[in-house]
N, C-alpha and C positions, 0 to 999 in steps of 0.2 A: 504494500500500500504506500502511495507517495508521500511525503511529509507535509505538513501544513505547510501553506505559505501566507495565510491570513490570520488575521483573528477573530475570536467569536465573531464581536460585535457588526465587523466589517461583512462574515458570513451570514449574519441572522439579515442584516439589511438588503443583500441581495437576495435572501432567500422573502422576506417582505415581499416584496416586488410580484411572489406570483409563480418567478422562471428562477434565477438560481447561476448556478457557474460551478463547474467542477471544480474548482478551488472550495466553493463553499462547501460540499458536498463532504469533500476532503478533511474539512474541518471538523463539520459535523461528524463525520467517522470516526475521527481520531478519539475525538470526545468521548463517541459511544462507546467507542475499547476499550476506553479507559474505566470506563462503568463498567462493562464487562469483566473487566478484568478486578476490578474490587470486589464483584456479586462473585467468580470464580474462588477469590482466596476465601472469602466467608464459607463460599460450601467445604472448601476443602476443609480447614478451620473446623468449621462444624461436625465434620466428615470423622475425620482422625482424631478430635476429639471425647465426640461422645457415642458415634458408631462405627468404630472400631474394625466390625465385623463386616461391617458393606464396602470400608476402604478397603481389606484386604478381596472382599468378593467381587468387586467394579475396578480394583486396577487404580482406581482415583490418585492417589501418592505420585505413583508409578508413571501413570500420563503425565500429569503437572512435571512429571520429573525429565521426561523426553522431550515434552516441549519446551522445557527453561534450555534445555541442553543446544536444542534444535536453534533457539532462537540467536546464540553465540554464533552461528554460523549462517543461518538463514532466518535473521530475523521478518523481513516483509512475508515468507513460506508461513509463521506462524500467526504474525497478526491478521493476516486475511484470513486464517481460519479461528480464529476466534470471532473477527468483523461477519464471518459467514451467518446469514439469515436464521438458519437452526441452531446456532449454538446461541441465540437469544431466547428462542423460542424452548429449546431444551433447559437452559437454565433457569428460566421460571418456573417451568414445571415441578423439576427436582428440588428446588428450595421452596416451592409450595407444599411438597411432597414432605419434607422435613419439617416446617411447621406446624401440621396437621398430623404428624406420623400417626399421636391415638386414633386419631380418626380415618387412618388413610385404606381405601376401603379398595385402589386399584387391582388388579389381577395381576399387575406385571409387578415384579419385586423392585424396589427399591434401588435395590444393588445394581440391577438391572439395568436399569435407568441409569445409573450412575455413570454406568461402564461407556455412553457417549465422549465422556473424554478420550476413552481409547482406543475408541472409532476416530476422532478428531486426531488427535496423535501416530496411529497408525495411518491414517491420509497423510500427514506428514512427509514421515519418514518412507513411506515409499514414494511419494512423488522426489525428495529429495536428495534423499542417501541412494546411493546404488546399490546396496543389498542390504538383509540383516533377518531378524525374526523377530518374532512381540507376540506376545501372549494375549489376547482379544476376548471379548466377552460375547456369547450366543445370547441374542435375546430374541424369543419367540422364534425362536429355530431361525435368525438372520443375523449375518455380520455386515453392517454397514462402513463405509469408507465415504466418507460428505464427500463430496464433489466427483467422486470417484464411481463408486459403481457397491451393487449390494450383490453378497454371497449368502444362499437359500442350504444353510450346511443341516439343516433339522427341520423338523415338522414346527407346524405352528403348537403355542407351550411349552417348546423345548427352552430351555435356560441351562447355560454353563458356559465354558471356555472354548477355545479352538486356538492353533497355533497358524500364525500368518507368515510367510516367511516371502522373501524375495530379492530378483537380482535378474540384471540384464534386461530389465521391462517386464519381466515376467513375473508374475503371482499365484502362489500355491498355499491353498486354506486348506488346515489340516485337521479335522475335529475325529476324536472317537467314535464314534458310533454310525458314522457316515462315510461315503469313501471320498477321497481328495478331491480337491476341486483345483483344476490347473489352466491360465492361461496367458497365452502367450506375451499380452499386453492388454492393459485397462480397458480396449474397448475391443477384445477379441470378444466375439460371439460364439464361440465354438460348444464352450459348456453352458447345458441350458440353465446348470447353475447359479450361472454369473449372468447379473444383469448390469452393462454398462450406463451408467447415463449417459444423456447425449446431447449435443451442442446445438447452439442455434448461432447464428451468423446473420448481419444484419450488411453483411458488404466489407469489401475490404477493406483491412485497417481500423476496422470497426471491434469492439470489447465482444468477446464470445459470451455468450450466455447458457446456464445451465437449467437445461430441463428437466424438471426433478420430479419424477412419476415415483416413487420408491421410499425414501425416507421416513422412517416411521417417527420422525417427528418436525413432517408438515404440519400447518394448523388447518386442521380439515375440521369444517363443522360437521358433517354428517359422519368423522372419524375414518371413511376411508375412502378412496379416488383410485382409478385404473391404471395401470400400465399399459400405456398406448402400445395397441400392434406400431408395426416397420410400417403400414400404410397410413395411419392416423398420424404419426410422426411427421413425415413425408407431408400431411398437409400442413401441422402446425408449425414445418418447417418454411414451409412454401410460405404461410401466412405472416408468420413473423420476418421474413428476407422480406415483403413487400411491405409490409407495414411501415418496417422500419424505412421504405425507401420515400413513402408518407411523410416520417416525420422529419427526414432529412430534406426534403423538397419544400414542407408548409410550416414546417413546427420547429425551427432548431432550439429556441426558446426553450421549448422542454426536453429535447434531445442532449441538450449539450450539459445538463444535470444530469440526467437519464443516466450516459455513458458512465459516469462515476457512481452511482445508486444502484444499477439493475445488478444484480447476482445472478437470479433464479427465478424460472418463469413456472409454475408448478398451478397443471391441468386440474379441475375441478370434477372434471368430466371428458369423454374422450372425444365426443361428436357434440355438433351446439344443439342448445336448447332452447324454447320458444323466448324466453326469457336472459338472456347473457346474466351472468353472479359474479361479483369480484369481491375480493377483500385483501387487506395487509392486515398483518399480524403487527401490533408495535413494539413486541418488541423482535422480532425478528425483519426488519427493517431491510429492504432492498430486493424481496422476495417478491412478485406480484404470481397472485392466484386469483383463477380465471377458470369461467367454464368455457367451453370450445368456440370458435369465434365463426361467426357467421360467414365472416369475410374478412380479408387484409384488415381494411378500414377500420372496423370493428374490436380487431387485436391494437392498431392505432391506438384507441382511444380509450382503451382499458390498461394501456401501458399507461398513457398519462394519469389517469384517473387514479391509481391504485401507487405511481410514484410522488403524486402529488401526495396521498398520503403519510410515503415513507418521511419525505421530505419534510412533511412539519411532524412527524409522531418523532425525529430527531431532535427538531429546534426545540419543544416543548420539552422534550425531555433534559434541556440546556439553558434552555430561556425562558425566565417565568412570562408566559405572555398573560396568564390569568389567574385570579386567586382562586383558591381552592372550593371547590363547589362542587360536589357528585350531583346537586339535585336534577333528575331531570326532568325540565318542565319548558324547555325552549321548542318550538317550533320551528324543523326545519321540514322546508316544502317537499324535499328528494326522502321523506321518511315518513314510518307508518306510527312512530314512538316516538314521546318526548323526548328530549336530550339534553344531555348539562352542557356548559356554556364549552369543555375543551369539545366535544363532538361535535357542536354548533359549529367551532371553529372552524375543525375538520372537514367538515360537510361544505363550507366555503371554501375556504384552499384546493378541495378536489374539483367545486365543481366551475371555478373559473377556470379551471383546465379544459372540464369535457365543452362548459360554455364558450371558449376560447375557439375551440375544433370546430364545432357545429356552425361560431361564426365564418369562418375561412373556411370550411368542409363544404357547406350547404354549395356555393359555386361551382364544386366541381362535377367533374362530367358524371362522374359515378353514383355521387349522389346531388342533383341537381334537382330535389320534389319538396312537394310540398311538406312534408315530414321532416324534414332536412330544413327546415325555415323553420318548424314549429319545436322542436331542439332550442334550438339556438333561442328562440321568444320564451320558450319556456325556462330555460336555464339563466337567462339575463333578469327576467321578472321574481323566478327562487330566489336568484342572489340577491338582488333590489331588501326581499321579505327577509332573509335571514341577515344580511345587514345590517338591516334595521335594528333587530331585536339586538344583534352581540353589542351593535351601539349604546344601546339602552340598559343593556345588563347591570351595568355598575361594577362588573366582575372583572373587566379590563385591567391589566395594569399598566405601567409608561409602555413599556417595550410592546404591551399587546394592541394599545392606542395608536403606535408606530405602524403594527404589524397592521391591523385592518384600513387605517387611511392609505396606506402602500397600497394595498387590494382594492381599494376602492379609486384610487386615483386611476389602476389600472382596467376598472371597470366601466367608468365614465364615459369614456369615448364611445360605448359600444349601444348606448343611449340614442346616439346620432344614425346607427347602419335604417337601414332601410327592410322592413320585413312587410309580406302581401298581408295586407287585412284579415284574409281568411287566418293567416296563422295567430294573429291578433286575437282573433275573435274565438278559435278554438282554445290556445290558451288561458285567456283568461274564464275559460267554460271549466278548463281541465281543473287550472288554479284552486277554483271556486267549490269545485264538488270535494279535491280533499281536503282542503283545509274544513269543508262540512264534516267529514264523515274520520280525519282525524279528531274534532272536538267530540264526534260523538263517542271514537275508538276509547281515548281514555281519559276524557274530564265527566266529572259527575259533578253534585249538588250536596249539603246539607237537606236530611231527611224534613228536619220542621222548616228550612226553609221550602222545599218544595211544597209542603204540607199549607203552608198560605199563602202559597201563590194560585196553590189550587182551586181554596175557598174563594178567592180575588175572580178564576175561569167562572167555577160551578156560576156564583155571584153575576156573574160576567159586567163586575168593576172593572176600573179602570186599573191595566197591567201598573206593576211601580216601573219606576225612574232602573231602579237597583235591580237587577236579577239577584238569584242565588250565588253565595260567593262559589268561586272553582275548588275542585278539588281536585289531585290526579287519582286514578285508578291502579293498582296495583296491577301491574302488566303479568303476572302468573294467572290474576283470576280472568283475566280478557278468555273468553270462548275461542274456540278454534274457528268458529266461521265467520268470526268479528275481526280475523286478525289481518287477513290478506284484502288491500282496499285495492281490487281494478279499478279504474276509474279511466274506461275509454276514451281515446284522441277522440273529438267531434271530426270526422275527417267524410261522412257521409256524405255531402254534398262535392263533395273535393276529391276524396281519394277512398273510394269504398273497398279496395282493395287493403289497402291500410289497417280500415278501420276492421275488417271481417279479423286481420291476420292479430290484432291485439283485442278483442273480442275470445273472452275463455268461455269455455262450456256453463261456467256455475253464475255467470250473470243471469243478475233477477231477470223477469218477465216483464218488467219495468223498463228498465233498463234496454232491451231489446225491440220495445213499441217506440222507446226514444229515438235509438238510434234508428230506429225506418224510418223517423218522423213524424210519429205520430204523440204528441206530447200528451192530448186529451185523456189517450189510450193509457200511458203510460204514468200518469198521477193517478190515474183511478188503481191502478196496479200496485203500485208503491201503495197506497191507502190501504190496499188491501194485505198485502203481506206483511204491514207493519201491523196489523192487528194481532199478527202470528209472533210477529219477532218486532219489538217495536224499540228495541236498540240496534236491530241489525244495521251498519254505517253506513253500506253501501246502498239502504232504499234513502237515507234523509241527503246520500249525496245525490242522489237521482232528482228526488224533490227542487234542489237547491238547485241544478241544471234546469228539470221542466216547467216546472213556479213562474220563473220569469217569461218564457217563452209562451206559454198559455196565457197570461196574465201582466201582459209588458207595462202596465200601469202600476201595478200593486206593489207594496212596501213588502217584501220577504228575510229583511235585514237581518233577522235572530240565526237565519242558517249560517251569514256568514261570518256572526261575531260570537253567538254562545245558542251553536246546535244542542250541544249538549242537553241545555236547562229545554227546549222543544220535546227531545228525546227524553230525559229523565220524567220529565212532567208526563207528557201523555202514557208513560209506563205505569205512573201510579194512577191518574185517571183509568184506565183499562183496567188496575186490578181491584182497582175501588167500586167499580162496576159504574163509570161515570160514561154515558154514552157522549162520545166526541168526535168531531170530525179533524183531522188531520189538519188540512188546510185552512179549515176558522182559528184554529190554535196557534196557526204558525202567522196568521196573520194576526190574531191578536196580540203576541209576543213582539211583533215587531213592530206595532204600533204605540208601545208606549214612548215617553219621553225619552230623549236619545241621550241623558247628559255620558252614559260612560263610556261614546266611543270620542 
């Protein structure tokens, strides 16, 4: 890894900005390692200390002791594998794992776990010594080597040791109970034992990247992910070389970060799905995970998206941009849950990137549609709303004050592009239903306040000034069918091709008389199946869409500032046995006095 040539403060301001500079990048890393490498000596520490028995069963001493040795001689060989993406992600585990020990409820032993160092240490020393042996730890019948390739020396459950030995490019794992595994060099194929990873290439002169189908400590939500066939490769190979020639043609802005950030590109899935899924892990930083990419373009724009991540989940981890605050209760428009004020952050910093693409994207010949315009209106208008609120938070500090006027200076201009009406006009349709149908997902009310507001309906006095104060919703108790908000591009009169292909099977009956155009049809639908389900979010985002369009004179205001107290309210009406109409309720709600927006 190169050496700094900046300092922080110099690296946080460029990184401000949005785009970044391999210098900054640089710095940022250094830092990380240096974190790194304190969480390292705590485990050990810990390790030798007070479990004794898992430093002699994981090799832990033993590793630390090859890599102090290694780095006298090849010291950059060892700080990139410690800067590697997994040895963040592994070391949180492991000292979560020690924390919790009474409690630690995993299958895989401990020790087990531990022995990643001497997978990391044995990557070492074969990529750098010309021969030797080391003693490796089998976890679930696999010996991993990061960056390298994984050896299958046991069944799955199997735990113990193997002896690794090597010389002339060549590797030969040697375990008890199975027969050798021998080959000629890291990326021979020959034994179906040895799985190499494999490279992706973005054009010449360009940093290799590692594609990591294998490592058993990816951060995989659903805990595990395929190994691409030689022909699924072959396309994410294809995809990524075009991609990349994407952002070196439109984007270098984020490219010229990128090159010092990306590591390892690690598949979600083998072929795409109707939906693209990305995430970063923070702390394993410089990793992007990705379900399969529709297209070049589409690998494009989940690279930036997901290094836009890395890039601040480092500076935060460096730079207080924010006081400390888990709660979450901020609305950002790209999510279905509230957020505390650093994921607000996050959620900006990503999505001036993908909104960045989509602005410069939308012209090209590839994607020149109407879709391609409503991206871009839509991601400008998000960021406009979450803006807003990080402004407002109070949770800023100087550095974070720096950090969001930078983003916003850099956002300004895009105020001025030029987008067709129609995208306009879908967007703010899109806007509008979830910001409904998240108030409805998870704010509630006070029970006595609801309780007379209701008497206020039955009465049918005049609604207050005040609604019910907010409350959030504990996201374990949200239902499962309350949790996923589709909320269809309006793209029917425009592009019905669009709108059928983001159109899912489990859209209400509402919802589907809308999108033919028929709104009369589809209020009376939503009326009705809120009788059934009368928090479901997805019929009050429907309402919030057809209400106006049925009824382009009437005040509907409460869907788009407190759905919720709508939804809370007509649920106890309903169980009170209070006969009510949907639509009088929603209009009486929004016709009280407007003082608290």
């Amino acid at each position: 890894m190169s050496a700094p040539t900046i300092g922080i403060d110099h690296a946080a301001a460029e990184l401000f900005t949005g785009y970044g500079t391999e210098a900054a990048v640089v710095r940022m890393t250094s830092d990380m390692l240096t974190i790194r490498l304190v969480l390292l000596r705590a485990l050990i520490t810990e390790v030798t200390a007070h479990h004794p028995e898992i430093d002699d069963a994981a090799g832990l001493s033993d590793a630390y002791r090859v890599l102090t040795e290694l780095e006298e001689s090849h010291p950059g060989a060892v700080e990139a594998l410690l800067a590697y993406p997994h040895t963040g992600v592994w070391l949180g585990r492991v000292l979560q794992r020690l924390r919790n020990a009474s409690d630690d409820r995993e299958p895989t032993p401990l020790w087990a776990d531990c022995g990643y160092l001497g997978w990391l240490a044995a990557a070492a020393v074969v990529t750098n010594l010309p021969s030797g042996s080391m003693r490796v730890v089998v976890r679930n019948g696999e010996v991993m080597l990061p960056g390298i390739g994984m050896a299958r020396v046991g069944s799955a459950g199997d735990y113990g040791h193997c002896m690794l030995n090597w010389g002339d490019g060549a590797i030969r794992i040697v375990a008890d109970d199975s027969a050798p595994i021998s080959v000629a060099s890291p990326a021979d194929e020959s034994d179906p034992a040895w799985l190499p990873l494999r490279r992706l290439h973005g054009g010449n002169g360009e940093p290799e990247v590692v594609l990591d189908d294998l490592d058993p400590f990816r951060d995989l939500p659903s805990g595990t992910a395929p190994r691409l066939t030689t022909d699924e490769f072959h396309t994410w190979r294809e995809d990524f070389a075009q991609a990349w020639h994407v952002l070196q043609r439109d984007f270098p802005g984020y490219l010229t970060p990128m090159r010092a950030c990306l590591r390892l590109l690690t598949p979600l899935t083998a072929r795409p799905v109707a939906a693209t899924v990305g995430h970063t892990a923070f702390s394993g930083t410089g990793c992007v995970y990705t379900t399969a990419p529709k297209d070049s373009c589409e690998m494009a724009v989940s690279l930036i998206h997901e290094i836009q991540h890395s890039k601040l989940a480092m500076l935060a981890d460096q730079v207080l941009i924010v006081d400390p605050d888990p709660t979450c209760r901020f609305y950002a428009p790209w999510r279905d849950d509230p957020r505390p004020i650093l994921g607000l952050l996050h959620g900006i910093y990503a999505f001036f990137g993908v909104t960045d693409f989509w602005r410069v994207h939308r012209h090209a010949d590839c994607h020149r549609s109407m879709r391609a315009h409503i991206e871009f209106e839509r991601g400008r208008t998000q960021l406009a709303t979450a803006m807003e609120q990080a402004s407002g938070s109070g949770l800023l500090t100087e550095s974070g004050e720096e950090f969001l006027s930078a983003l916003t200076a850099g956002v300004r201009p895009w105020a001025d592009e030029d987008v067709p009406a129609e995208a306009r006009d879908a967007v703010a349709e899109i806007l509008v239903a979830h910001r409904t149908s998240w108030q409805v997902r998870n704010r509630t009310s006070d029970d006595a306040e609801l309780a007379e507001l209701a008497e206020l309906w039955v009465a049918r006095a005049e609604p207050p000034a005040e609604l019910p104060s907010i409350r959030y919703v504990d996201q374990e108790t949200i239902p499962d069918r309350h949790r996923d908000l589709h909320i269809p591009v309006r793209l029917r009169m425009h592009d019905p091709a669009a709108a059928s292909s983001v159109a899912p099977a489990e859209l209400p009956r509402g919802t589907r008389a809308y999108l033919a155009g028929e709104p009369a049809e589809a209020v009376e639908l939503y009326a009705l199946d809120l009788r059934v389900d009368p928090l479901l979010p997805q019929l009050w985002a429907g309402l919030a869409s057809s209400l106006p369009e049925l009824f382009p004179d009437a005040d509907f205001g409460v869907l788009n500032d407190r759905a919720e107290v709508a939804a809370r309210l007509y649920q106890r009406l309903l169980s009170d046995g209070t006969e009510t109409d949907v639509v009088e309720l929603v209009r009486w709600l929004s016709d009280r006095p407007r003082t608290d927006i």
